[in-house]
N, C-alpha and C positions, 0 to 999 in steps of 0.2 A: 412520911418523914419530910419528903419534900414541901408538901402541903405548910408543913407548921415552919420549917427553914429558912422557905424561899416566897413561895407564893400566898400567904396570907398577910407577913409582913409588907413586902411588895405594893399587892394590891390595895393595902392599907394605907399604903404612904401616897398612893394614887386615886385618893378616896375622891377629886373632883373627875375623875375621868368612869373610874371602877366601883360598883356596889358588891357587895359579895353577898348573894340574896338565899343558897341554899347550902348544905353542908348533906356529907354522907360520905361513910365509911361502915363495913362491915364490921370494923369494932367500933361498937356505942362509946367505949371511954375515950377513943382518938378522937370521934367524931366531937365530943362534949368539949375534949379539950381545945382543938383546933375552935371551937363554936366561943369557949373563952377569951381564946389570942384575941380575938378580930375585937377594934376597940371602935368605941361608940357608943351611944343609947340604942342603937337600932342594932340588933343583930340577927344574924342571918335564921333561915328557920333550919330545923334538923330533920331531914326523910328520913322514909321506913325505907325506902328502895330507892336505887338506879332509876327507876321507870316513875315515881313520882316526881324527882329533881330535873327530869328530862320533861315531863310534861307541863311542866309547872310553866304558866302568863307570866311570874316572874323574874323568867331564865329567857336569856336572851346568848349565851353561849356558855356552855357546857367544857371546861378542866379536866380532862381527864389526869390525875396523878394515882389512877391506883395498879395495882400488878399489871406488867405489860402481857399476859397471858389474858387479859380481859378487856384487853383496849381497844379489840376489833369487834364486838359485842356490844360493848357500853356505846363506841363510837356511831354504829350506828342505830343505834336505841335513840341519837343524840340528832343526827339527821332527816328519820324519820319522823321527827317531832320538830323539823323545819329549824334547829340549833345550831350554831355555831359551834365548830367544836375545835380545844385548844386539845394537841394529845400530848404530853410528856414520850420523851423519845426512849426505848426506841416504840418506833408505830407501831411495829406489830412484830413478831419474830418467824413468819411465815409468810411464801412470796401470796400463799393462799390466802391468809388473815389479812394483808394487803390490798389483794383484789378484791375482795368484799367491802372492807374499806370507801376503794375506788367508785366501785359501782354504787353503793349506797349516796357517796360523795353526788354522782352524776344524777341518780334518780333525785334528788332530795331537789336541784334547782338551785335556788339563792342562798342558800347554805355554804358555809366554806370550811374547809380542817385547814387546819396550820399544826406542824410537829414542830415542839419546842426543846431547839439547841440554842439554847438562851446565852448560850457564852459567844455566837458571832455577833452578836452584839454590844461586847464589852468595846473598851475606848482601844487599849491593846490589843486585840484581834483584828479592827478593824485597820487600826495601821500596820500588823503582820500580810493582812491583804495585799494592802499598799503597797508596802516594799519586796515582798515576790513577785505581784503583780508586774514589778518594775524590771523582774527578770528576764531576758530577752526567749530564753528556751530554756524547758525545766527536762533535762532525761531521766535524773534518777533522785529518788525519795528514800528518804527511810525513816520509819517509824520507830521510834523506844517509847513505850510506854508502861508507868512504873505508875500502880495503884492499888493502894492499900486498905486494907476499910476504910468502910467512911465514916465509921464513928470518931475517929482520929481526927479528922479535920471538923466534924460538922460538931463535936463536943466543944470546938473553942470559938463556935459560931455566936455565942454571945445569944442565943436564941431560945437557948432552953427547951430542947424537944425532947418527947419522950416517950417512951414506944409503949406497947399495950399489947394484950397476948388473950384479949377474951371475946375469942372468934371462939363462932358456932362449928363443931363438927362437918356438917356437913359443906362451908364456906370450905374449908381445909383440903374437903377431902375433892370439892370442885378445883381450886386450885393444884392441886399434886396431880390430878388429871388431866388440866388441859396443859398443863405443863410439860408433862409426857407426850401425850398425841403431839404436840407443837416439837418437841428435839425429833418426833418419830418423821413427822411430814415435814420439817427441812433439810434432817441429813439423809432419811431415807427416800423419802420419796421423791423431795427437787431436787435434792444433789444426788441420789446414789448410791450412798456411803454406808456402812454399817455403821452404826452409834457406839462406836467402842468409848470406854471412860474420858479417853484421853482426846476424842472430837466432842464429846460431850462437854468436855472443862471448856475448851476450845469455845466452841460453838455461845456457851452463857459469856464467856468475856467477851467476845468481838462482840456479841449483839447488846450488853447494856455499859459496862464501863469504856469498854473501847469504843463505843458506840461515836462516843464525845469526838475522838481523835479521825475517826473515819470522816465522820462531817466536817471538821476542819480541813483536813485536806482536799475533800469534794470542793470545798467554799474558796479557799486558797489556791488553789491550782488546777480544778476542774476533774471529771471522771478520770482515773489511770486507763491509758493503752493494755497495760496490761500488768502481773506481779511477779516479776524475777527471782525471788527468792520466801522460804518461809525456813526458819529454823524452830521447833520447841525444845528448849532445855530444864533439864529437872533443877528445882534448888531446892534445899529444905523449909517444909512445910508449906511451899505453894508452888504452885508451876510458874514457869517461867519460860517465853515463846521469843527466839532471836529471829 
């Protein structure tokens, strides 16, 4: 979704700087369709796999925008074949999928990842910098963060995207697994915790929508000393954390 959103237009409108030279998506129809968007006579070509779009003379840095359960995989699939890689945030949702990341990052040499929080870069962010910046001592923060689907906002995106549902079985069934092992080895194993429902809900907001808000504060005011307070409240039909 982001692919056809954000970054195909984008990189379109930045056509003397950006070629957009391969395409791949486990579903062949997003893949076709995103292969559509991109305007030109020249359009990109479409892989069987990860590991030919990474391999390819053509590619000179590798997008990751697909499930963040397979972004520490893909990334350094992207590395190893001496690639630039951009990751859609978040990097990875394990401190383990991370360090693999890392060290791939350091074996690979002249190779570079950059994780994309593409909103500190807007014109308003960058003067929100500015004016906390200007604040002499920050002691306390507080976060409200209120987010709803996103088909809500990305419907009135003037972009016309559209989703597709003809994955192969066993893509499915790789996904619902690593996505399991991933909640089992951050609450379990680095943090400790049991994975009850309600660290579970927990745990998928802060690492992909909240994700947004956590980097802004990093970029705004620097790592926290530490967190004072956490509240979750119930509201109807979706959870809701003070």
């Amino acid at each position: 979704m982001i692919t056809q959103v954000t970054h195909v237009p984008t990189l379109s409108s930045l056509s003397h700087l950006f070629q957009i030279t391969y395409l791949y998506d486990v579903s062949k129809e997003a893949m076709r369709y995103s292969h559509q968007r991109v305007p030109g006579a020249t359009k990109p070509r479409m892989a069987e796999s990860v590991e030919e779009l990474c391999n390819s003379s053509d590619v000179d840095l590798v997008l990751l925008a697909t499930n963040h359960a397979f972004h520490a995989s893909e990334a350094i699939l992207a590395l190893k074949a001496n690639k630039h890689v951009f990751i859609e945030k978040p990097i990875a949702l394990t401190l383990q999928d991370i360090d693999r990341i890392i060290a791939a990052d350091k074996a690979a040499g002249g190779s570079k990842v950059f994780v994309g929080y593409m909103r500190r870069y807007a014109a308003a962010f960058v003067d929100a910098v500015k004016e906390v910046g200007s604040i002499e001592q920050i002691r306390y923060a507080r976060v409200r963060d209120i987010i709803g689907p996103n088909s809500v906002f990305i419907s009135q995106s003037a972009t016309f995207p559209k989703t597709f549902n003809d994955y192969q079985q066993a893509d499915t069934e790789a996904l619902r697994q690593k996505t399991q092992d991933d909640m089992e080895q951050a609450l379990q194993v680095e943090l400790g915790l049991s994975p009850t429902k309600e660290r579970k809900m927990m745990w998928d907001f802060l690492s992909m929508p909240g994700s947004h808000d956590l980097s802004a504060m990093r970029e705004i005011m620097g790592m926290p000393t530490g967190v004072t307070g956490f509240s979750p409240c119930a509201m109807t039909g979706s959870p809701f954390w003070r």
